[in-house]
C-alpha positions in Angstrom: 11.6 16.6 26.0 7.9 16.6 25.8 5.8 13.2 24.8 6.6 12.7 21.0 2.7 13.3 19.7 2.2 12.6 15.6 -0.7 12.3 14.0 -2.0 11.0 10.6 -4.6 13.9 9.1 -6.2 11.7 5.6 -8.6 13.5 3.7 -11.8 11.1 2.8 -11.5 10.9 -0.4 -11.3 6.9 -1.2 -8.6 3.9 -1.4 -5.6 5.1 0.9 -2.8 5.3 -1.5 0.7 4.0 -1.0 1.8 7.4 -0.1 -1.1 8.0 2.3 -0.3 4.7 4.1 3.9 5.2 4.3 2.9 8.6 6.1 0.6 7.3 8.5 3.2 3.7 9.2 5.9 6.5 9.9 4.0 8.8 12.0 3.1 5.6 14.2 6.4 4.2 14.3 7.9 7.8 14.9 5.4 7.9 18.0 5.8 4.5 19.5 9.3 4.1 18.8 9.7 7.0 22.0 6.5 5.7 23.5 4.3 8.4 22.2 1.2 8.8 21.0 -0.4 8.7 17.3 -3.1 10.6 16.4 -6.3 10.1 13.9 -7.5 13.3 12.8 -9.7 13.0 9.4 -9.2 16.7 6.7 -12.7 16.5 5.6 -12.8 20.5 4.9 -12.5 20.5 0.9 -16.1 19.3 0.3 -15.6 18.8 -3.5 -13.5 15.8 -3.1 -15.3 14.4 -0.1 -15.8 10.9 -1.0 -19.3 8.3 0.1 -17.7 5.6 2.5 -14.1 7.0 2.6 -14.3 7.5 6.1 -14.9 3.9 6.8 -11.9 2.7 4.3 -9.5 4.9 6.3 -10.9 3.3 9.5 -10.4 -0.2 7.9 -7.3 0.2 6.5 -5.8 1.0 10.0 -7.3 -1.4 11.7 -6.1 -4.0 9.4 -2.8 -2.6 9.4 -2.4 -2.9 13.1 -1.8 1.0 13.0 -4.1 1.7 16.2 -4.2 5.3 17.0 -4.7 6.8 20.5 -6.7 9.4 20.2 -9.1 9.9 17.0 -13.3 11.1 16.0 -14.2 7.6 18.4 -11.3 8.0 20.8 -11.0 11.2 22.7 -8.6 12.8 23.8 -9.2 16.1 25.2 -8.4 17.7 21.9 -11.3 17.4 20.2 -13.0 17.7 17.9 -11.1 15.1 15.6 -12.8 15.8 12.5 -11.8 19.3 10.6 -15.8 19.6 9.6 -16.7 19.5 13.1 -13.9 21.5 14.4 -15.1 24.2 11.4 -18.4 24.4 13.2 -17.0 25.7 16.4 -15.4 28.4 14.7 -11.8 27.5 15.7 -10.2 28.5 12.2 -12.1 31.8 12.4 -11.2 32.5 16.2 -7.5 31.6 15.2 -7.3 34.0 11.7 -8.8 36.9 13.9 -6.4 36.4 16.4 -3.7 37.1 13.8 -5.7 39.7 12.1 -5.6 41.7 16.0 -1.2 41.0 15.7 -1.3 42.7 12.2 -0.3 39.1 11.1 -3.6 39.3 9.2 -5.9 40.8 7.5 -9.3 41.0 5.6 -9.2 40.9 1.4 -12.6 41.8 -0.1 -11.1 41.6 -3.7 -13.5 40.3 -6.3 -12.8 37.7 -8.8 -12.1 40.3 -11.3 -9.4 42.4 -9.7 -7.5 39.0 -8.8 -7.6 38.3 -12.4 -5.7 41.1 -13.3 -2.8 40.3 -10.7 -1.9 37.1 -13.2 1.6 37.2 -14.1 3.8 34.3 -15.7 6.8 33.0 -14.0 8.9 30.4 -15.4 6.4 29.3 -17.9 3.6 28.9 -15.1 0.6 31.6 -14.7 0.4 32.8 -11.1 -1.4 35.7 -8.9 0.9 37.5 -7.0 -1.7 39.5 -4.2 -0.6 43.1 -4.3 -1.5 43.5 -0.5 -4.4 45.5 -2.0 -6.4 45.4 1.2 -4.0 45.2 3.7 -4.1 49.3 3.8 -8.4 49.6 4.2 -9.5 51.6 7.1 -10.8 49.7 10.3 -14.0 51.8 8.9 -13.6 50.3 5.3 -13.5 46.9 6.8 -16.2 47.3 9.0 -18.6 48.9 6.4 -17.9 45.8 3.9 -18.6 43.4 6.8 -21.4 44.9 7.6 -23.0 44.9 4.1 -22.0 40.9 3.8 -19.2 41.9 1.2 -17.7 38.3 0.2 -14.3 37.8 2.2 -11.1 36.0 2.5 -8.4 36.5 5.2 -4.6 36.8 4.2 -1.1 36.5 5.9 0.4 39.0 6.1 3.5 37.9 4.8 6.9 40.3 4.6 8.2 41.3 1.7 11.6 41.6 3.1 14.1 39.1 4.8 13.8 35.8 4.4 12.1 32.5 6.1 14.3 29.6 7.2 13.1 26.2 7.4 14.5 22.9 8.8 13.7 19.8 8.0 15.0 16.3 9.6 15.2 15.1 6.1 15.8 17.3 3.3 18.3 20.1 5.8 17.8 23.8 6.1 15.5 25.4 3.5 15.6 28.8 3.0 12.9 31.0 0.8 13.1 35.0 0.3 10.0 36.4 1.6 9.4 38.1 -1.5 8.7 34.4 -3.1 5.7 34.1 -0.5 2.8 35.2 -1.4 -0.2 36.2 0.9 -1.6 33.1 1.3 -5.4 32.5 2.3 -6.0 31.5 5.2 -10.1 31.7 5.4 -11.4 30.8 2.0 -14.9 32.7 1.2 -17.0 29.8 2.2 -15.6 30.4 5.6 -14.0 27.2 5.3 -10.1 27.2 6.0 -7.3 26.5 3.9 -5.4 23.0 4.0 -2.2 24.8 5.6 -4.0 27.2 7.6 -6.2 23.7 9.4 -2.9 22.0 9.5 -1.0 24.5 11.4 -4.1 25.7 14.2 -5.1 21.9 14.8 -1.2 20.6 15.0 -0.1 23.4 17.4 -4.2 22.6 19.6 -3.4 18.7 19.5 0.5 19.2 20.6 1.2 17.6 17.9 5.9 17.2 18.2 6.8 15.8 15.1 4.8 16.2 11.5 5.4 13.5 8.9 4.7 14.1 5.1 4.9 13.6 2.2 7.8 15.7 0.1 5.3 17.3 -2.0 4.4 19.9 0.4 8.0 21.0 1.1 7.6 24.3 -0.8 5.0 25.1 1.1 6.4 24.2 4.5 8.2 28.2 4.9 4.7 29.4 4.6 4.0 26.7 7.7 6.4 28.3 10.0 5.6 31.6 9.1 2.3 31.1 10.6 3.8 29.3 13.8 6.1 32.5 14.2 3.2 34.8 13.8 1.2 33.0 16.6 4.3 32.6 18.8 3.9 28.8 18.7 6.5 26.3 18.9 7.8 24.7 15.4 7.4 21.1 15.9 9.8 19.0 14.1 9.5 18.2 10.2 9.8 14.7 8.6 9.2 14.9 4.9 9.4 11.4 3.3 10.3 11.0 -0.1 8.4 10.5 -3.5 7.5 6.7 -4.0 8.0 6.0 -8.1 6.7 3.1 -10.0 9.6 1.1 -11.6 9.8 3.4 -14.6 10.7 6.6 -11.9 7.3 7.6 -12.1 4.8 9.4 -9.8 2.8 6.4 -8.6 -0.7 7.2 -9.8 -3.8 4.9 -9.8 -3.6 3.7 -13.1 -1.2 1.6 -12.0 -3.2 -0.8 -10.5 -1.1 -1.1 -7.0 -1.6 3.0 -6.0 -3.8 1.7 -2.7 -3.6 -0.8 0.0 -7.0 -2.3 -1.2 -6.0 -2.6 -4.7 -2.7 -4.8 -3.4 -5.2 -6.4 -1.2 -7.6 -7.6 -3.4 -4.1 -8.9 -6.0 -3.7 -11.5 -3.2 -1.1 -9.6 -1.1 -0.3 -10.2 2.6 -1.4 -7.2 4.9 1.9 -8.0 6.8 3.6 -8.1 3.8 2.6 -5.0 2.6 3.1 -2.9 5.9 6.7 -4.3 5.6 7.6 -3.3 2.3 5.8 0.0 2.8 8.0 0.8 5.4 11.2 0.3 3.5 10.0 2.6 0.7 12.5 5.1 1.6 13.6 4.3 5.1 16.8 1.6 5.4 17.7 -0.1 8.8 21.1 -0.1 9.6 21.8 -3.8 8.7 19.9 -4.1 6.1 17.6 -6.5 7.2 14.0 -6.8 5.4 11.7 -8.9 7.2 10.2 -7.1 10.0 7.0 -7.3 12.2 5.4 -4.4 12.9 6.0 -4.8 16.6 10.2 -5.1 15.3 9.9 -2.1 13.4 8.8 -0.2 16.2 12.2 -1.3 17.9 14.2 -0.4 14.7 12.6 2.6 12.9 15.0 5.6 13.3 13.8 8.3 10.9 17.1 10.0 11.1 17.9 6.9 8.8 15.0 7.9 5.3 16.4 8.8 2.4 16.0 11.8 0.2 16.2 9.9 -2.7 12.8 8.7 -4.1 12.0 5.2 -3.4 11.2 2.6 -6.0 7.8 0.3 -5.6 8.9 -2.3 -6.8 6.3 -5.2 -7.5 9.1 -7.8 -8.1 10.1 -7.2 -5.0 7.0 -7.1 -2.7 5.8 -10.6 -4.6 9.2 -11.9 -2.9 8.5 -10.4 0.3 4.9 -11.6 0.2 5.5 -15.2 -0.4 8.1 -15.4 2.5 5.4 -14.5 4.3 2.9 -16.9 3.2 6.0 -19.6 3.8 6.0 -18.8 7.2 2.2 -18.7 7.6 0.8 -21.4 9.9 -1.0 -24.0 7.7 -4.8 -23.0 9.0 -4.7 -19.6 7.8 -2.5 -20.2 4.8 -5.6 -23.1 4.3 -8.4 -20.6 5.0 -7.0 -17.7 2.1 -6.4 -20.5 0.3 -9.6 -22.1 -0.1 -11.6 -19.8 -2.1 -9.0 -19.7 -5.0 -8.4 -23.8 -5.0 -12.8 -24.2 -4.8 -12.9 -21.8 -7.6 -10.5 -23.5 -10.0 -11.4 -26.9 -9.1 -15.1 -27.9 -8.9 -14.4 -31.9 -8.7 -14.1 -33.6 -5.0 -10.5 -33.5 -4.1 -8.4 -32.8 -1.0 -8.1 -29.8 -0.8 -6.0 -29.7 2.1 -3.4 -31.3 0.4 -3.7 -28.9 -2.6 -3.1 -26.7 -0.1 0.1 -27.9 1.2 1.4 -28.4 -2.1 1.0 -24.8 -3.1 2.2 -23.0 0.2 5.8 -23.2 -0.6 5.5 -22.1 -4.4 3.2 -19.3 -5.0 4.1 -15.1 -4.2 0.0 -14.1 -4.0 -2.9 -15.8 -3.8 -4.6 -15.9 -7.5 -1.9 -17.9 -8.7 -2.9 -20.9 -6.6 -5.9 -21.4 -9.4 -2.8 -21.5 -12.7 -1.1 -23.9 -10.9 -3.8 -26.4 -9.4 -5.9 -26.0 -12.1 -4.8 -29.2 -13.9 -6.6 -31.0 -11.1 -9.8 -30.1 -12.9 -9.1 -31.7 -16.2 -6.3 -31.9 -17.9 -5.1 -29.2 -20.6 -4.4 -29.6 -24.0 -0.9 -30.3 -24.5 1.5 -31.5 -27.2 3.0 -34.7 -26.8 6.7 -33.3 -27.4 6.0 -32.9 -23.6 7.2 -36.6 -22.6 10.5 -35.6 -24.3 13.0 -34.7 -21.2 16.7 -34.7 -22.1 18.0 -34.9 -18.4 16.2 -38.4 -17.5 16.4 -39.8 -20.9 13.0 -40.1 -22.1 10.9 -39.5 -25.0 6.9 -39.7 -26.1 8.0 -43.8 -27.2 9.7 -44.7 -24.2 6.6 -42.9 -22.0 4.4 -44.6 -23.6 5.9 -47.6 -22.5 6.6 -46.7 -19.2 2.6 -46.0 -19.3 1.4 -48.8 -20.1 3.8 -51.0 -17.9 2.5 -48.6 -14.8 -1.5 -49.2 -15.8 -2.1 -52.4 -14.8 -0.1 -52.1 -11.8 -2.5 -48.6 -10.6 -5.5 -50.5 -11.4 -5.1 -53.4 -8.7 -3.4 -51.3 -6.4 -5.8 -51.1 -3.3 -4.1 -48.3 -1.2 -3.9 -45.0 -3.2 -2.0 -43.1 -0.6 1.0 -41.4 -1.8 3.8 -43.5 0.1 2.2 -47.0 -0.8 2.2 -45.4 -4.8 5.7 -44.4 -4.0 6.8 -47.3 -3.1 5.1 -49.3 -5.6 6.6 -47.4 -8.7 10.0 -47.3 -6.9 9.7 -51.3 -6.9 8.7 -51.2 -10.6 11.7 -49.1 -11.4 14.0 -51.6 -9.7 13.3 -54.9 -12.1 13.2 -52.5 -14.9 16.1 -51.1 -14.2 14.7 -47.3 -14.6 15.6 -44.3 -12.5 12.9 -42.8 -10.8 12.9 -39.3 -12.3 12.5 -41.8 -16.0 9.0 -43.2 -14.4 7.6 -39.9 -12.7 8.0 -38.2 -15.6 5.6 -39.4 -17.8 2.9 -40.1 -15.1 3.1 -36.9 -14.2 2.5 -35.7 -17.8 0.0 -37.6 -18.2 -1.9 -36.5 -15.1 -1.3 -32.7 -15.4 -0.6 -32.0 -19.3 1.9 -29.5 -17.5 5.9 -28.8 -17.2 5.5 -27.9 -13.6 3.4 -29.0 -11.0 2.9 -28.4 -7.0 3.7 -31.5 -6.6 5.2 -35.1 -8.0 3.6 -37.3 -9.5 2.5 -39.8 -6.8 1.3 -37.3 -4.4 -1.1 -36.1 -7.7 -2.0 -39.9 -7.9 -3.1 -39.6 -4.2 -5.2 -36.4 -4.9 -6.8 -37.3 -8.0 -7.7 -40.7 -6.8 -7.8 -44.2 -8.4 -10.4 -43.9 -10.6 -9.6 -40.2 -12.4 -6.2 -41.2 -12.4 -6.3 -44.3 -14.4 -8.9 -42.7 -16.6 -5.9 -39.8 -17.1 -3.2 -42.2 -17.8 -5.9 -44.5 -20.5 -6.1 -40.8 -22.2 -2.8 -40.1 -22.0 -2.0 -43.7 -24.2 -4.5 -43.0 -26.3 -2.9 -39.9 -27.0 0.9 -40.9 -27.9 -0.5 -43.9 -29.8 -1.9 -41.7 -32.0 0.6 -39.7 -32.6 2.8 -42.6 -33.2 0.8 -43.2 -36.2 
């Protein structure tokens, strides 16, 4: 068997969807899991859609991703031009269609706007044009007179009306459309430009190009694909259409949603790793079931014989999980450096934040939701004193506020602040009292954060706050039930 050779073809026209990244993580793995090679080439042909800067996100994205292709626009090959634009201006596409035209596979189709209008027939509620094959039957004069007087032009398959064309796919099984359903497709728009299947199947078969992975929209039109690689004599490479990705209410993913592109899930605070890993079991399942993969361990395991047909759920719930394994297992500098920004733009008092750090690593899924949970370090919330009331270690706003006052004059000549000499000191206090431990952290850690749940216990917040805002807390905090005792 020949090198497996796959390629991912974007069109530049901003944020890489979900979709877009799936197709290019499976083409990669497809290629690298036999050794292969993966290809960059960039669709830039439709000109309406072309997007300022797109170019550079799709460069970014794969970078990021650790999706490095082989060959590409600033990696050549030897099958250049990677870029369909450029590839335009050496009149390949033109060369190819002419080729076809010479087989009879092909032909000219001078028909004006008009005429094509009046082909429109409904089928099944829809309003199509079904070409007549109008021009196929002008005269190699005809043609050559309309040429010649710069007559506006398409080119056409030449597509039978009989028979049928069979196509397999290593997903979805054998398709099978009557010719008759196939209409002469373009494959030369007007402009000159080609059409998106016509580029697809010229630069595939030029780049040797094995295996094609895509997404299952363009299954109806993959017959009309190997029609064209029959009439050139080419060899069919092999088909891998992956299926539909739905949002959790089974729809299309669209980018309303908010999480339709790699930057959007980015910029929520999500993991790159994290989000090449669930990306890639958006419709394929290893054989164990395992979910935590590297991308260098999903190169060992991908088998696409193993996708589904079946669309695949995103499912945020699910990638949140995913992502905060991942920041669990992140080494503490890195975690510390994404980490940072959030914790300086919460809290805007000195602190450690290093500490605030470490308390945080273990408990948060993405990144913003470091500033919810530290943000108590900043100043304290309002809260309602019902708070102190905690049925499990026996205590209520009365017996916190004695606990408080008890713990005050102990904090204020307590010298070392660290949390295992404030540890040990309350531990001690708890003894003579005869108080649990959970009965004095309780309340001190009330009074500190005005929260139910913290990052961390209540000494370890003593250590972070520091003497002086954390006596000032706890005189508030007295102040507060007294009050209310009223």
């Amino acid at each position: 068997m020949s090198k497996v050779r796959t390629r991912f073809a974007p069109s530049p026209t901003g944020r890489m969807h979900v979709g877009n990244l799936r197709t290019a993580l499976y083409a990669y793995l497809i290629a690298k899991h036999e050794g292969g090679d993966f290809i960059l080439r960039i669709e830039d042909t439709d000109q309406e859609r072309y997007v300022e800067g797109a170019v550079d996100i799709i460069y970014h994205t794969l970078k990021e991703t650790g999706l490095v292709h082989d060959e590409g626009p600033d990696l050549d090959g030897g099958v250049g031009p990677y870029v369909q634009s450029e590839r335009q201006a050496k009149g390949i596409y033109l060369e190819y269609a002419k080729k076809l035209i010479e087989k009879g596979e092909a032909y000219y189709c001078f028909c004006d706007k008009e005429r094509l209008e009046s082909l429109k027939q409904e089928v099944a509620g829809k309003e199509i044009v079904m070409y007549d094959k109008h021009c196929l039957h002008l005269s190699k004069e005809e043609i050559e007179a309309n040429l010649a007087a710069g007559k506006p032009y398409v080119i056409r398959q030449n597509t039978p009306n009989e028979g049928t064309t069979k196509f397999v796919d290593e997903i979805y099984g054998v398709i099978e459309v009557p010719n008759a359903e196939l209409d002469d497709m373009i494959l030369i728009k007007s402009d000159g430009y080609p059409t998106y299947n016509f580029a697809n199947v010229v630069d595939d078969h030029l780049m040797g190009i094995t295996h094609v992975v895509r997404g299952n929209e363009y299954l109806s039109s993959a017959p009309k694909y190997n029609r064209l690689y029959e009439a050139f004599g080419w060899e069919v490479p092999v088909y891998v259409h992956c299926p539909l990705i739905t949002n959790e209410d089974h729809q299309k993913l669209s980018k309303r949603s908010g999480h339709s592109s790699y930057e959007d899930l980015i910029e929520q605070g999500f993991v790159t790793e994290a989000v090449v890993n669930y990306v890639a079991l958006l419709g394929w399942c290893p054989q164990d079931n395992r979910e935590i993969f590297s991308l260098k361990e999903l190169v060992e395991a991908f088998d696409y014989r193993h996708m589904s047909k079946s669309p695949a759920v995103f499912d945020m719930v699910k990638l949140k999980w995913m992502n905060g394994e991942y920041i669990k297992a992140m080494d503490f500098e890195t975690f510390y450096e994404r980490a940072l920004p959030f914790i300086k733009n919460t809290i805007h008092r000195d602190c450690d934040y290093r500490k605030i750090s470490q308390m945080v690593k273990t408990r948060i899924e993405v990144f913003p939701e470091i500033s919810e949970m530290v943000d108590f370090f900043e100043a304290v919330p309002e809260y309602d004193v019902s708070m102190y009331t905690h049925k499990k270690m026996k205590t209520n706003a009365e017996k916190s506020l004695g606990v408080l006052k008890d713990v005050l004059p102990l904090l204020e000549v307590q010298e070392n602040f660290g949390n295992d000499e404030l540890f040990e000191l309350l531990v001690n206090y708890g003894k003579e009292k005869g108080y649990k431990t959970g009965y004095i952290m309780w309340p001190i850690r009330t009074a500190l954060s005005g929260k139910q749940t913290t990052p961390a216990g209540a000494t370890e917040i003593l250590d972070v706050l520091g003497k002086e805002e954390s006596i000032k807390r706890i005189q508030a905090a007295i102040e507060k039930l007294e009050a209310a005792a009223e």
